[in-house]
C-alpha positions as CSV (number, residue, x, y, z in Angstrom):
1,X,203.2,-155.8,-94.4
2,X,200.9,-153.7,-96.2
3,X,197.6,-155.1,-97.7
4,X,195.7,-155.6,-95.9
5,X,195.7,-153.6,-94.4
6,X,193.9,-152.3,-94.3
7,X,191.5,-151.1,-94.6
8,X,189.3,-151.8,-98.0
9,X,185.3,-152.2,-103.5
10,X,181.6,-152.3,-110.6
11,X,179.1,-154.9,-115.6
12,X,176.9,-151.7,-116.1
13,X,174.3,-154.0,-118.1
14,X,170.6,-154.2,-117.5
15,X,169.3,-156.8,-115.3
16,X,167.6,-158.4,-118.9
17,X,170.8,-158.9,-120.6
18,X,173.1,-159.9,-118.2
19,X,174.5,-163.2,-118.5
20,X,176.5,-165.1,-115.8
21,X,179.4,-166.7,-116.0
22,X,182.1,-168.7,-114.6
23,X,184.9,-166.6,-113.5
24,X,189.0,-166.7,-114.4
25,X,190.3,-167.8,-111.5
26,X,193.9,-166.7,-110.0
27,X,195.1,-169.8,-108.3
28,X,198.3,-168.2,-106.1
29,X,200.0,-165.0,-106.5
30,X,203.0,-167.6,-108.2
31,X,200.8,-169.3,-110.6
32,X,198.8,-166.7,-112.6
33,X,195.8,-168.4,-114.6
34,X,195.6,-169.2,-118.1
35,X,194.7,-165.7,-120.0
36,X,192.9,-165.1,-123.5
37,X,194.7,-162.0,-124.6
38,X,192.2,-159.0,-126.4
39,X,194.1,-157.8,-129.3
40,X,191.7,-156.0,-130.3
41,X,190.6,-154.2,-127.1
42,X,189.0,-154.1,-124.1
43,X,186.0,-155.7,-123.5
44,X,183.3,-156.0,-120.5
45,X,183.9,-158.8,-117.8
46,X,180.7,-160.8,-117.3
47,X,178.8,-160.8,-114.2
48,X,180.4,-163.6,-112.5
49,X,177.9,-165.7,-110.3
50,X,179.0,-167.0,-106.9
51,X,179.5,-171.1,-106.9
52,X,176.6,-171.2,-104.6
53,X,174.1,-168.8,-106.0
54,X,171.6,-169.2,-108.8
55,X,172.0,-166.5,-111.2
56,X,168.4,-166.3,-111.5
57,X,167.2,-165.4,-108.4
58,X,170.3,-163.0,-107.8
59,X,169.0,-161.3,-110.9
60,X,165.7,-161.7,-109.4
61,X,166.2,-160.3,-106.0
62,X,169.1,-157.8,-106.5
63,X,168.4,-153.9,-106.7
64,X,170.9,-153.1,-109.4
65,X,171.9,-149.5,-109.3
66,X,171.9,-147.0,-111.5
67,X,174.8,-146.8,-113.8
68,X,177.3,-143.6,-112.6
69,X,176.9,-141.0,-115.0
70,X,180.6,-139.8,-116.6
71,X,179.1,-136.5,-116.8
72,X,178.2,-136.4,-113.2
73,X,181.0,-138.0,-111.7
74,X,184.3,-136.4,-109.8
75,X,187.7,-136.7,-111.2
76,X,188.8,-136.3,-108.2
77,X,187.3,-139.2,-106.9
78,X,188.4,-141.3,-109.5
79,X,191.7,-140.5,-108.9
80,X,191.8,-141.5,-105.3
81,X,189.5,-144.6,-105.8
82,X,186.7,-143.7,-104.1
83,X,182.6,-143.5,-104.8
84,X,181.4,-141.0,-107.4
85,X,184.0,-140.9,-109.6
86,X,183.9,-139.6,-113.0
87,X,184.1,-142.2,-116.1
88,X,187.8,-142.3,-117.4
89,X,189.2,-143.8,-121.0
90,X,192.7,-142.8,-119.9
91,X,194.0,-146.3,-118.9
92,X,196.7,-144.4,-116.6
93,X,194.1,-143.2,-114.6
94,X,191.8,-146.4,-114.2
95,X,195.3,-148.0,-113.1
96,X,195.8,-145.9,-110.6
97,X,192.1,-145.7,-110.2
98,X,192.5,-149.5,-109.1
99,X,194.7,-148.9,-106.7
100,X,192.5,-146.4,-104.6
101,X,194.7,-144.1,-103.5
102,X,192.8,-143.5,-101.0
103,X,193.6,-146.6,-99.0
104,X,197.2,-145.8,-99.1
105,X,197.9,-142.9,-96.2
106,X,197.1,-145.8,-93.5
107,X,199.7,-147.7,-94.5
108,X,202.2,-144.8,-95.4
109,X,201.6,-143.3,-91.7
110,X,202.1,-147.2,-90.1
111,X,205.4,-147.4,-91.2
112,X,206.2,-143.6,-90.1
113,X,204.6,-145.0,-86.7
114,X,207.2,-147.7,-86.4
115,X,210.1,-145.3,-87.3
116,X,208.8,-143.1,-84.6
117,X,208.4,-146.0,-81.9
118,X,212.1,-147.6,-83.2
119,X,213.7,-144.2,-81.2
120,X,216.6,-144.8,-83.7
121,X,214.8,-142.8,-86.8
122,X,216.7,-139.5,-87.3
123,X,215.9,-136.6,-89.5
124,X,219.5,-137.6,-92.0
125,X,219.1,-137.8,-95.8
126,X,219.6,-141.6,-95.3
127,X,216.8,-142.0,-92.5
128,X,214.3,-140.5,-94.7
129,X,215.4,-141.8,-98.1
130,X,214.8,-145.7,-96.2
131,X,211.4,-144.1,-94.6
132,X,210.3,-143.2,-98.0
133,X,211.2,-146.3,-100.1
134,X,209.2,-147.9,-97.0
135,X,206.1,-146.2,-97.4
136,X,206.4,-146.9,-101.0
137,X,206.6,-150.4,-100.8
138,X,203.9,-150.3,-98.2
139,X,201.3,-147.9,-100.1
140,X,201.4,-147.8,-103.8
141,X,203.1,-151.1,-104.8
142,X,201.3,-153.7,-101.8
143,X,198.0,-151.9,-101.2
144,X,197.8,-151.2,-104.7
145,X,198.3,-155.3,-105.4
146,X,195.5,-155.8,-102.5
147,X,193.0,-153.7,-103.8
148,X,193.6,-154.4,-107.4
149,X,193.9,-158.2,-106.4
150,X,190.1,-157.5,-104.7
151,X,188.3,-155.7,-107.4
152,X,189.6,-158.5,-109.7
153,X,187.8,-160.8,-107.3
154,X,185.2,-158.9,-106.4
155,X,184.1,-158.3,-109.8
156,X,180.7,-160.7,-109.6
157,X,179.2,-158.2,-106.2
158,X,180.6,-155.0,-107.7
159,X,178.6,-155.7,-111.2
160,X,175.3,-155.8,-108.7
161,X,176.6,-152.8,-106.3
162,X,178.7,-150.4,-108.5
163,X,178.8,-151.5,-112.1
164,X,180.1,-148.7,-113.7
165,X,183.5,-150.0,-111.6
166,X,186.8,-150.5,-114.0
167,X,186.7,-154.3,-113.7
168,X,182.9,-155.0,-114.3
169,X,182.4,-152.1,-116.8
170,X,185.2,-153.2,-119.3
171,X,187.0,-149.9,-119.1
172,X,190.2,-152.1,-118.8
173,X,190.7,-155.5,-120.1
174,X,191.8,-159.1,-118.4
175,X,195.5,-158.6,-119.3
176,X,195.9,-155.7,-118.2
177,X,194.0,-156.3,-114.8
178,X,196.4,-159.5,-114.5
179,X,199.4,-157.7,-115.8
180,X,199.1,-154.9,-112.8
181,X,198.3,-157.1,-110.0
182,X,202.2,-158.7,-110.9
183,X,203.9,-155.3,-111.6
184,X,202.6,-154.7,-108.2
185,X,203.3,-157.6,-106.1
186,X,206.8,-158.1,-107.8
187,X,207.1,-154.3,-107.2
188,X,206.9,-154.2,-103.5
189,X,208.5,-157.5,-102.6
190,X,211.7,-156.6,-104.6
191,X,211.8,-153.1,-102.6
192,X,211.4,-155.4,-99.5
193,X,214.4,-157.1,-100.1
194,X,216.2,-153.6,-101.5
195,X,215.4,-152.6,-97.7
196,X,216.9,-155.3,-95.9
197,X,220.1,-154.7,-97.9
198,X,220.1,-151.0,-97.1
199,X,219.5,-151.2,-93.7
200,X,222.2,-154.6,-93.3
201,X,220.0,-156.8,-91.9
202,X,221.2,-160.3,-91.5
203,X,217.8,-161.6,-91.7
204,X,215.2,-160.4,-94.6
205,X,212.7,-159.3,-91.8
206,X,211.3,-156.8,-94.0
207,X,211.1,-159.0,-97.6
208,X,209.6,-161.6,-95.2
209,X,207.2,-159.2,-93.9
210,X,206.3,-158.0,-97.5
211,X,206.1,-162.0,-98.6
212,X,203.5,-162.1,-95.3
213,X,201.3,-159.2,-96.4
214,X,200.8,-160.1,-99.8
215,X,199.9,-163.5,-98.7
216,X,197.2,-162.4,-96.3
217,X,196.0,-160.4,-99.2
218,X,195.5,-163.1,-101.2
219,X,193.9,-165.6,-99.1
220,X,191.6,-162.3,-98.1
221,X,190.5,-161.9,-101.2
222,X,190.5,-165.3,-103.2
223,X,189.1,-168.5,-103.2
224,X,189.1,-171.6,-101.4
225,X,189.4,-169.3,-98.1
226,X,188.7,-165.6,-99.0
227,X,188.8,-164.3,-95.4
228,X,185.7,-161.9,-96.2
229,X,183.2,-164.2,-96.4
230,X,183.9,-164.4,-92.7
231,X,182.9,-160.2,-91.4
232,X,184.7,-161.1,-88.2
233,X,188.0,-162.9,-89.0
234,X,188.3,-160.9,-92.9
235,X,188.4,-157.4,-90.9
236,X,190.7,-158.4,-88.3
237,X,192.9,-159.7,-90.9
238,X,192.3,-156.1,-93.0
239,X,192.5,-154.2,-90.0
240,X,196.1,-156.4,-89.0
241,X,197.1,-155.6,-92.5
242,X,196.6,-151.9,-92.3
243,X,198.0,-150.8,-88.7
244,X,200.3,-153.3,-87.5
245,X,202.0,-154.7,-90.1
246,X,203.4,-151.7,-91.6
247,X,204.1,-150.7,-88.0
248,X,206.5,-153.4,-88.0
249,X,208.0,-152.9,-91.3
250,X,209.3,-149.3,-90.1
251,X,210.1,-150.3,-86.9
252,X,212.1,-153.8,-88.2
253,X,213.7,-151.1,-90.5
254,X,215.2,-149.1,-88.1
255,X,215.6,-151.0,-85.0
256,X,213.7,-154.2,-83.2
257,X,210.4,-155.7,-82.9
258,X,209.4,-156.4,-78.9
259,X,206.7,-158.2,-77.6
260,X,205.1,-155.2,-76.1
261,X,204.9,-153.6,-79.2
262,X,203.4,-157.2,-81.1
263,X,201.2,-157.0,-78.4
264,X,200.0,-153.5,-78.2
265,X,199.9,-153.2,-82.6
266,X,198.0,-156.5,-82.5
267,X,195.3,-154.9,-80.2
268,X,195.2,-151.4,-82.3
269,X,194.2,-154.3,-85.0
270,X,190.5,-154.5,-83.4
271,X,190.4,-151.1,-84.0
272,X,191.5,-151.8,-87.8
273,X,188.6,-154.4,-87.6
274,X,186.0,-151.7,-86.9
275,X,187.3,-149.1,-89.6
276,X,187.6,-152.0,-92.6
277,X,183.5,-152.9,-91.4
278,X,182.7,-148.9,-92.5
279,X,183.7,-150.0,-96.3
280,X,181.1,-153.3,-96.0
281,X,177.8,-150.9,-95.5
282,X,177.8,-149.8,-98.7
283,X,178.2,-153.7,-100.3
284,X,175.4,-155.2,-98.6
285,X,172.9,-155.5,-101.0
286,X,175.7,-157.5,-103.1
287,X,177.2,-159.3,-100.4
288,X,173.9,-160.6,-99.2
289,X,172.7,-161.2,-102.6
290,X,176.2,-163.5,-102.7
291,X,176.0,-165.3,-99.7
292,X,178.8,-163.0,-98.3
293,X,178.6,-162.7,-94.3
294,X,179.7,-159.3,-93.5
295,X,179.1,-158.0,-90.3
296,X,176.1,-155.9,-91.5
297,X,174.5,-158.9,-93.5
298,X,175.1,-160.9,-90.4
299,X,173.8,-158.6,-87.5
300,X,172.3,-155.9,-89.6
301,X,173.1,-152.3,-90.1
302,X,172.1,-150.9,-86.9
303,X,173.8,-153.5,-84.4
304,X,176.9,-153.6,-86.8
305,X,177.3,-149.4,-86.7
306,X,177.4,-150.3,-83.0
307,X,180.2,-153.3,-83.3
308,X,181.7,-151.1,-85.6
309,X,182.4,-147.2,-83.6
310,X,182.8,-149.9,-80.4
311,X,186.0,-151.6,-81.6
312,X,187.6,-148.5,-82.4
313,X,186.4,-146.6,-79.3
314,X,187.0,-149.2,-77.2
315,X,190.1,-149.4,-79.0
316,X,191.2,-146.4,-78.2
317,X,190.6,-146.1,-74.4
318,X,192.4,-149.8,-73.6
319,X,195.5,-148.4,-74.9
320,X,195.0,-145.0,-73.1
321,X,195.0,-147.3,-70.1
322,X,197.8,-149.1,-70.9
323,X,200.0,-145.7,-71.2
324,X,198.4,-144.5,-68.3
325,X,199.5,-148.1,-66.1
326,X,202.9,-147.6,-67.6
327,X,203.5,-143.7,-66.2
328,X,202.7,-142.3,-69.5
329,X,200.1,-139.9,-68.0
330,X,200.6,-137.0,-71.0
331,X,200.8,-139.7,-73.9
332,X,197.3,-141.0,-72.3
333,X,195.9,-137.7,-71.6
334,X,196.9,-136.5,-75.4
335,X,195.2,-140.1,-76.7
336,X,192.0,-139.6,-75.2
337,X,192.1,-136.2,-76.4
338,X,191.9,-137.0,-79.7
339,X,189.5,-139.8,-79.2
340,X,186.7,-137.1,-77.9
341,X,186.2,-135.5,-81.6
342,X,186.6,-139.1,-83.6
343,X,183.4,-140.1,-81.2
344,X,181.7,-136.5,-81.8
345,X,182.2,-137.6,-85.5
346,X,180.6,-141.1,-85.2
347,X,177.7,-139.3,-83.9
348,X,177.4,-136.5,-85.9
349,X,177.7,-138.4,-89.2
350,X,178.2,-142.5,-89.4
351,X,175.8,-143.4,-86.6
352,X,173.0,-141.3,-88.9
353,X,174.0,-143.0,-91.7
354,X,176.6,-145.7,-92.5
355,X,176.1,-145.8,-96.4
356,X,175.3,-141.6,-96.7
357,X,177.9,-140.5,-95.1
358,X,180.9,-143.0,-95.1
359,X,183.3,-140.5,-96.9
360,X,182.2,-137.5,-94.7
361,X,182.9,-139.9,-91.8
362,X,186.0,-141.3,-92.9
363,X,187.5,-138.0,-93.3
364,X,186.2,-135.8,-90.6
365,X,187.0,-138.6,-87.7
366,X,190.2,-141.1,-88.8
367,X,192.7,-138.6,-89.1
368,X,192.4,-138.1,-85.0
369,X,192.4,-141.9,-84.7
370,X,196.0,-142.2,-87.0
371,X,197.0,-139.3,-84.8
372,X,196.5,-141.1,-82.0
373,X,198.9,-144.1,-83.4
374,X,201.5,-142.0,-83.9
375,X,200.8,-141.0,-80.1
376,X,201.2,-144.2,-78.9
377,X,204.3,-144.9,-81.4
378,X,206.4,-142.0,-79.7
379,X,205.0,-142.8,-76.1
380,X,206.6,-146.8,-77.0
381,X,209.2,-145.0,-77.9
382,X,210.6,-143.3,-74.9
């Protein structure tokens, strides 16, 4: 499954002219909603108001940011999906912008994880070809559906946080929000089943873990249950989503799931709970104006830093033990190795400052924690 994972995100009006409205609602991922086409072209999405929030006093209370200026923005940011990014017309590129591409190497390194841990992944033509096709269906098409599938519902906090977003800002229209979120889904599910062919399975373990993800996507993001609301099951689910169920996609692919690896993928998912709480500092003005219970609306910023860098930590060291009670003393040693500069990193720039330095963060300190997976996927492995 790839969605959720996991990790996981804009009306630019003034507060005076901003009028709230009921939102289009996406009932299931099978039963798209009623659309009004634009034949004419795009226009802005309004600010859609929570059902339990009066659009008064969220205009009332909410610090509404500053629009992004196009001339100040990064193309490359907008190309990966990420904060600061420049203003873009080119509906290509505010697709793909949807999609965050950003999100994706998570996902694209769980299923290489799983290969790894199978012990029947071999450097052939073939072996890579599936690995490939894998990461595809787990990156760009699934986590592309997730955080399209978000942003659609999302829209209503990221017209108060960012508003110069895709969605909220009318650089692209309903249909063609709509219209992605399907290409996507339909996208990864059918390379699901292409797998399972490939790879002669006599049950669709993979299609079935595709249909999984996707659905855990949904019910994250959209109404009745949208996981989110909830900071503590919504980022387990997101962290689930991004570490162990593309874990088991690539392992499914090439050999068998165990119950040691369920197990020990399912615990690496409390560290996916801490990295999805990094993306909720900078939507807590929104969230609380919403009603949303994030961890930092719930506990505040500086206890939910703490809960944050302590799941992944913590994390971290349990499966360190775990190799270490199972003989694997140089797979434990080489895990807590690279857990000593992802802490120096916590220190040195999240623990100053969640919202300041998020990307800094995120880039100087994950890449020894998906290190370590991979760590752990060859020590399984053996």
């Amino acid at each position: 499954m790839a969605a959720a994972h996991l990790l996981a995100a804009s009306a630019a009006a003034s507060s005076s002219s901003t009028a709230f409205r009921p939102p289009l609602r996406l009932r299931s991922p099978l039963h798209p909603p009623h659309l009004r086409f634009n034949r004419t072209g795009r226009r802005p999405f309004p600010v859609v108001r929570a059902a339990e929030t009066d659009a008064k006093d969220a205009k009332a209370n909410a610090k509404v940011p500053e629009k992004a200026p196009a001339a100040d923005g990064s193309s490359f940011n907008q190309l990966l999906g990420i904060k600061g990014a420049k203003q873009e017309s080119d509906i290509w590129k505010i697709r793909l912008q949807l999609t965050k591409p950003v999100t994706w190497p998570p996902l694209v390194w769980g299923v290489l994880c799983g290969a790894a841990a199978s012990g029947n992944f071999h450097w052939t033509v073939e072996d890579v070809a599936k690995s490939i096709v894998c990461m595809i269906m787990s990156g760009p098409c699934l986590t592309g559906y997730t955080q399209t599938l978000n942003d659609w519902y999302d829209r209503d906090i990221d017209a108060i946080n960012e508003p110069y977003r895709p969605i909220p800002s009318g650089a692209i229209s309903e249909n063609e929000v709509i219209t992605q979120i399907w290409v996507l889904l339909l996208g990864g599910l059918g390379l699901g089943a292409l797998l399972d062919v490939w790879a002669g399975h006599d049950f669709p373990i993979v299609f079935y873990l595709a249909v999984g993800g996707s659905l855990l996507s949904y019910i994250y993001s959209a109404p009745p249950l949208k996981l989110k609301q909830n900071g503590w099951i919504g980022n387990f689910a997101l962290g689930a989503s991004y570490i162990s169920l593309p874990w088991w996609a690539g392992q499914a692919l090439f050999g068998t799931l165990t119950p040691d690896i369920v197990v020990l993928t399912t615990l690496y998912s409390i560290a996916g709970l801490g990295i999805a709480i990094v993306n909720d500092f900078k939507s807590i003005e929104g969230d609380r104006t919403l009603g949303l219970q994030s961890l930092p609306v719930a506990f505040g910023m500086e206890t939910a830093k703490w809960i944050c860098v302590g799941a992944i930590d913590i994390t971290q060291l349990s499966v360190a033990g775990y190799l270490l009670s199972t003989g694997k003393l140089y797979y434990a040693l080489a895990l807590l190795g690279l857990t000593i500069p992802q802490v120096f990193f916590q220190f040195q720039y999240f623990l100053k400052d969640p919202v300041k330095y998020d990307v800094k963060y995120q880039a100087s300190a994950q890449p020894f924690f998906v290190f370590g997976l991979l760590v752990t996927a060859l020590a399984t492995s053996h």
